[in-house]
C-alpha positions, 0 to 999 in steps of 0.5 A: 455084698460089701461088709460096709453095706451088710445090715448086721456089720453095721449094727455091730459097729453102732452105724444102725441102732437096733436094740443090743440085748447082750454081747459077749466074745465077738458075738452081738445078740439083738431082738428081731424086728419082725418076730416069729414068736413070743420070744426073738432074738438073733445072734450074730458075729462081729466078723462078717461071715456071710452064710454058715457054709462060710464057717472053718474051722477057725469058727469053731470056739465062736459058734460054740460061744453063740449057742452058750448064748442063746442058752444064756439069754434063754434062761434070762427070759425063761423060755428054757424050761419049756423049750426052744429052737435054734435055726440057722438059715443058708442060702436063699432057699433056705431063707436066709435074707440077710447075708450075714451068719446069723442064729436065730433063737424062739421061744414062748409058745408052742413050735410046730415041725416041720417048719415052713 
């Protein structure tokens, strides 16, 4: 898919609203619009990267930032305490459906394993 179509490239660039909660070191945070849980956020690069199979080691500081983020972010709505999960979907059978690397951050209630 071209970048110019790609959901997430265009809510970094504010050609689709969506609602930011944080952004920090070319990275956009932003609450899912189908939650799985209490708590939802995903985190996305600015830089349009496909799937994180996609990632080199170029990626490597960016995706380090991305999870100080969810840290952070989990903090603010306190669901650090009693934990939570980081998920990152790769190809199709993985569940990925937005194909734009993405980290996913749950929260606030009790999560089951394995999942799916």
């Amino acid at each position: 898919m071209p970048k110019e179509e790609c959901l997430f490239c265009n809510i970094a660039n504010r050609r689709i609203p969506a609602e930011i909660i944080a952004e920090a070191e070319g990275l956009v945070a932003v609450n899912d619009v189908r939650p799985q849980a209490p708590v939802h956020f995903l985190i996305f690069p600015l830089e349009h990267l496909p799937t994180i199979a996609d990632a080199t080691p170029k990626h490597a500081t960016l995706l380090g930032n991305a999870i100080l983020l969810a840290n952070r972010i989990a903090r603010e709505r306190h669901i650090a305490p009693s934990g939570y999960r980081l998920v990152i979907n790769c190809g199709a059978q993985a569940g990925q459906s937005v194909w734009h690397m993405h980290l996913h951050v749950l929260g606030g209630r009790s999560l089951a394993w394995p999942p799916g």
